[in-house]
N, C-alpha and C positions, 0 to 999 in steps of 0.2 A: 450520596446520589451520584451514581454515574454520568457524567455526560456526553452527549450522541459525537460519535468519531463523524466530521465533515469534509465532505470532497475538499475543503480547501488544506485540510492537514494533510491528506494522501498526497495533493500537487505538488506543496510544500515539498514534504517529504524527497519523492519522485525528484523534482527539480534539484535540489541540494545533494543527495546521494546517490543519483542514477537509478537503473534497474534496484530494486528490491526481493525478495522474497515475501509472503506473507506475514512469515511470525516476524520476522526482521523489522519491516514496515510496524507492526502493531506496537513493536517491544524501543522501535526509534520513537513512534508518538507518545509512548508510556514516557520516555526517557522526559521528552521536551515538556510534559506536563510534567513534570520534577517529580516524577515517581507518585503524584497522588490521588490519579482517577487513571486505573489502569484501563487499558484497550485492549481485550482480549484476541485473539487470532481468529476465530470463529465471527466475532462482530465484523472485525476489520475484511474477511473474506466475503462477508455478504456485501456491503460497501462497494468492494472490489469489484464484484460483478456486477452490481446496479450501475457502477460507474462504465462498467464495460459495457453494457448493455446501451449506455448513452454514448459509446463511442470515446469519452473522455483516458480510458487507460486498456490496455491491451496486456494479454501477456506472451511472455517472449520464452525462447528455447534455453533449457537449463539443462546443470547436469543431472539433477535430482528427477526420478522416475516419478513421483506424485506429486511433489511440494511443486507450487506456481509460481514462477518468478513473472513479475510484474515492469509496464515502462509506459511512462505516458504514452497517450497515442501519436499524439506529432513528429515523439523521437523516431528518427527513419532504421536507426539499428545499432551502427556502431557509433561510438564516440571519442 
């Protein structure tokens, strides 16, 4: 049984390693669950957006032409 990836793993995440990526994000929460309910990239990008849509995560300018780099919202830019 998979379990549902929660805003509080993405904060998590975000707060500990700065900016992310998508797959990065998915493939760091994969990691912390010890490799045994994987968090797909595709789950974790719908997440990402719901959470954006609440305002909670934002995403920020990458060098990557498609892939979304991600940062909490409060972060003002640089660090």
């Amino acid at each position: 049984m998979m379990s549902k990836l929660t805003e509080h793993e993405v904060i998590s995440v975000l707060e500990g390693h700065g900016n992310c990526m998508t797959y990065q994000l998915a493939n760091i929460i994969t990691a912390k669950r010890g490799y045994k309910d994987h968090v797909k990239t595709p789950q974790a990008l719908r997440l990402l957006k719901r959470m954006e849509a609440k305002g909670k995560v934002r995403r920020v300018k990458s060098v990557y032409a498609v892939q979304i780099c991600w940062a909490l919202a409060e972060q003002s830019g640089g660090e």
